[in-house]
N, C-alpha and C positions, 0 to 999 in steps of 0.2 A: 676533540682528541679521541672519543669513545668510536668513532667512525674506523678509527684504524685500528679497531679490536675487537675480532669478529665474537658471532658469536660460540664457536664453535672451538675458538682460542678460552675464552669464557671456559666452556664445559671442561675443555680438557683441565684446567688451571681447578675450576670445583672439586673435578672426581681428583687431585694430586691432594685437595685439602684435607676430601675424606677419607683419602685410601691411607695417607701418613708415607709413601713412597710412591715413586713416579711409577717402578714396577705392579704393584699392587695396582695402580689406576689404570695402564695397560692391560691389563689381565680382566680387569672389571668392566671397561667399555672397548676392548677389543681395539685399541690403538696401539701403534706400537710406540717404544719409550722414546726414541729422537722426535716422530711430531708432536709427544705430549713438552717435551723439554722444549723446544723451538719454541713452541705457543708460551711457555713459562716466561723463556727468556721475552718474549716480544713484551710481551703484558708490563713486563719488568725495566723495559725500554722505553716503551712509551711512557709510564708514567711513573719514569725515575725513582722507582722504590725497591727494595730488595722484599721478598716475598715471601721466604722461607728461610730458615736456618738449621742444619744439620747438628744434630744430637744421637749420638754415638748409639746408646739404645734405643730412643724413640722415632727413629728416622727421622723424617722432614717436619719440624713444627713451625707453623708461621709466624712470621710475627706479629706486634702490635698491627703496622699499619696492611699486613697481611689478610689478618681477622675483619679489618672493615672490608677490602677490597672483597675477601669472599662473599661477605655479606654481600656487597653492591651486585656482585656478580650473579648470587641466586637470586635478586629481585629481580636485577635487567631479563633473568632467563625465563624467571617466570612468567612479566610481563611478555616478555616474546612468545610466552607459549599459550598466554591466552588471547594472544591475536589469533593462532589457530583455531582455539574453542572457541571463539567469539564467531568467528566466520563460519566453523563449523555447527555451531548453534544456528546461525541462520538461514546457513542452504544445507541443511539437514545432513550433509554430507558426515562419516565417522573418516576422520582425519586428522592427527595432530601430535603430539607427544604423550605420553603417557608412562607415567613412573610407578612403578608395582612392587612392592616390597612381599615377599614369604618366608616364614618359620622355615631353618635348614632342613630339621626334623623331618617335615613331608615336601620340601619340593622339589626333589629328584624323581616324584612320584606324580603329584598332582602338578605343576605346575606345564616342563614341557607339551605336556596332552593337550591344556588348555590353550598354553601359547599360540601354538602350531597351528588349532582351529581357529583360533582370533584372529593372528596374522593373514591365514590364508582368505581367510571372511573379511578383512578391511585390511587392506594391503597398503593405506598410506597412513596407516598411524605409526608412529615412532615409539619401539618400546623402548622404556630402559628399566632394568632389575638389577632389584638389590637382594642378598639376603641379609637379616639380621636375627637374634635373639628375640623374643618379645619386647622385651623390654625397649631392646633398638628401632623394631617398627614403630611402639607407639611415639616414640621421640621421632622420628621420624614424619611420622603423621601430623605432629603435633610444629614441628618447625615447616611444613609444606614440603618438605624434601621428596615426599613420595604422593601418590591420592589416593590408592588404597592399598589395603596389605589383606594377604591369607595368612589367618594366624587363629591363635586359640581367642575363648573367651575369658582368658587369665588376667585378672588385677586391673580391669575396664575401670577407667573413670566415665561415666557415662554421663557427663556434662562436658567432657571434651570428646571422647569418643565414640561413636553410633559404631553397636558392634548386631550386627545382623548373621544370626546362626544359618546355617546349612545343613551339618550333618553332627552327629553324634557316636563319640571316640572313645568306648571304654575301656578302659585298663583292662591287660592282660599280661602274663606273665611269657617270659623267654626262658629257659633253660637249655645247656647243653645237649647231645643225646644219651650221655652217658651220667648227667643228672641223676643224682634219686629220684626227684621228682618227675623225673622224664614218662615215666608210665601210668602218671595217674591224668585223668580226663579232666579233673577240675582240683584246685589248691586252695584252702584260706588261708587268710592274713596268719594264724597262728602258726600254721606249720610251715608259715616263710621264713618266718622270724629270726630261728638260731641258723639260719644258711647266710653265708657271703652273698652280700647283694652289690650289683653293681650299678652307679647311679648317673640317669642322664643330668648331668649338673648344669642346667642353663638358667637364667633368671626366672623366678616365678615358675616353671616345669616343675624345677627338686622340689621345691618346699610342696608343688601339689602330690608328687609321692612320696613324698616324707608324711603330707598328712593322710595319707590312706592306714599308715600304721596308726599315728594318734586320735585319730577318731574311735581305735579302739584299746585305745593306752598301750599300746607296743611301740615298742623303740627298735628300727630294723638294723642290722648288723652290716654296714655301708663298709664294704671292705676296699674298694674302687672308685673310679667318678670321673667320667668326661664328658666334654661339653659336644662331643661330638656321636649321634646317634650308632652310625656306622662302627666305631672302635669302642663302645657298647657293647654291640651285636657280635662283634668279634672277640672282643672279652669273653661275654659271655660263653661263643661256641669252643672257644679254648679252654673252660670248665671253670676261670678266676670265680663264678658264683652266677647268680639267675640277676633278672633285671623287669622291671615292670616299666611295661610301653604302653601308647594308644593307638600311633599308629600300625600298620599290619602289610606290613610288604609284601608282594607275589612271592618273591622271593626265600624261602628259608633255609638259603645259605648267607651266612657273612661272606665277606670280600676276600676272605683269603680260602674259601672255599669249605671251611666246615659247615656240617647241618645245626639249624635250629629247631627248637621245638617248643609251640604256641600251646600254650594250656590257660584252661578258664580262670579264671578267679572269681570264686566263691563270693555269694550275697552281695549286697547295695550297695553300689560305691560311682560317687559321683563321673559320669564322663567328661571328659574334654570336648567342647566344642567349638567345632571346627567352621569359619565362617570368615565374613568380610568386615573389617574395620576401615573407618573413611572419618576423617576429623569432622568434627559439625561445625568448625568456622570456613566457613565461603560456601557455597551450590556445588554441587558437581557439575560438570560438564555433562557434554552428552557423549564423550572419548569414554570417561569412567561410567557411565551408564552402563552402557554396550558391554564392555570388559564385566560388569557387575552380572547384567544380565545372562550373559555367557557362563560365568559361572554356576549361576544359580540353575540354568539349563543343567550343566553335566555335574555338580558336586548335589548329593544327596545320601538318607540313609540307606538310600539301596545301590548306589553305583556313588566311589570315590573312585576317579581315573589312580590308574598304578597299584590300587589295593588290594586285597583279596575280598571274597566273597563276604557279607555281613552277616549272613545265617550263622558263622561262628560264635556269635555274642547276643545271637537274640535270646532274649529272658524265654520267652516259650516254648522254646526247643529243649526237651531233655538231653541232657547229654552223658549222664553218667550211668546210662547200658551203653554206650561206646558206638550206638545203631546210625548216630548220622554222618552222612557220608564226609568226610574230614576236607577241606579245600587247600590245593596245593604248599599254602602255608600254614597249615593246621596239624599235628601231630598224627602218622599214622601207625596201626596197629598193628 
């Protein structure tokens, strides 16, 4: 029976389980919504079950014998995908699928740059991407949904997860340009304190700057809070209060066109690091290899693809006579 259920009817039917709507799964593997619904319905045909049920808020949730069928479907895919890696294990060749999960937080920055080089360097491997939360990767990692993710070194269990650093992400403050704070070169935790802060509120992120204040017993004044970095940055450029970030975009305008402005933050405070996570049950391939290896070519402390220059946060550099020369996202004078 599974003969007449491609596999490709399979994928579409998986990404409809984890998008929660057919549109959603469209927009994620770039199919359009009548050949994801034809594949539903076939799937649905041939093995006389209904697959989904329609709930008014939560769009499409499956059901009981839905939940196995997905299951059976990401084992059959996976096994199909390690016939690639198996073949490509043995004639050396880099070819096959490859599933890559990244933090939203940087990968409108780092991750195109990479892609673009990988693809155009092995032209027969199959990508597919997800983004998710932290939290989302490692679940992800952890059900084989993905092989590896760019993400932080945030809340690693590191008996399921081998989390392998790159680069080094320290906190740094955003303000408006019409900030108080807007003129000074460098700020501490204390004189953050009584200002509106606005908070990137994603799993595991908040609570790491949430703990930059209780590390020195201050409680910040969290007036704001989205999960999304972008309306953040735009919060912030519309003066709602400052925000403290790791990453450091070229860029220091938000999206709807106001200036931002990158100031220091003052003394010791642990960074984000920025690196590859890959679950430790099965080998890797030599698809994830490659993709790894690539990485670790262009992500470093001296070049993060989409970033600005890292002389802004090196500990050695004085900065408070205002003498070094400030880079495109760094506050000028």
């Amino acid at each position: 029976m599974l003969n007449r259920i491609s596999l490709r009817q399979m994928e579409y039917f998986v990404a409809t389980a984890e998008s929660g709507s057919i549109i959603n799964a469209s927009e994620k593997i770039h199919v359009s919504s009548p050949s994801i619904s034809a594949a539903i319905a076939h799937i649905e045909s041939e093995l006389q079950v209904q697959l989904f049920v329609r709930q008014h808020a939560k769009g499409l949730q499956l059901t009981p014998v839905g939940e196995q069928v997905v299951a059976a479907c990401r084992q059959i895919l996976g096994q199909a995908g390690g016939l690639y890696s198996l073949a490509s294990d043995y004639s050396g060749a880099i070819r096959g699928p490859l599933k890559l999960g990244c933090f939203p937080a940087f990968a409108p920055m780092i991750y195109a740059e990479i892609i673009y080089g990988f693809t155009r360097l092995y032209p027969q491997v199959n990508l597919q991407f997800a983004e998710e939360d932290h939290q989302g990767l490692v679940e992800k990692l952890l059900n084989q949904e993905i092989d590896v993710a760019l993400t932080y070194d945030l809340n690693i269990n590191d008996k399921l997860i081998q989390f392998e650093p790159l680069a080094s992400l320290p906190p740094h403050v955003l303000v408006s340009e019409s900030h108080p704070l807007a003129e000074q070169v460098a700020v501490t935790m204390e004189e953050l304190v009584d200002y509106p802060m606005v908070l990137l509120d994603m799993p595991y992120s908040s609570e790491y700057f949430i703990s930059l204040f209780r590390e020195r017993n201050l409680n910040p004044n969290v007036q704001y809070a989205s999960k999304s970095a972008d309306v953040v940055r735009s919060m912030v450029a519309n003066g709602l209060g400052y925000t403290i970030l790791n990453v450091r975009p070229k860029s220091n305008y938000s999206l709807d066109g106001k200036r931002l402005v990158r100031i220091r933050l003052s003394g010791q405070h642990r960074p984000m690091l920025l690196g590859l996570s890959t679950s430790k049950v099965g080998a890797q391939n030599n698809v994830t290899e490659a993709f790894m290896s690539r990485c670790r070519a262009y992500i470093s402390d001296q070049y993060i693809p989409g970033m600005s220059a890292p002389h802004f946060f090196d500990p050695h550099i004085t900065h408070n006579d205002g003498a070094d020369e400030p880079d495109d996202g760094e506050k000028s004078q």
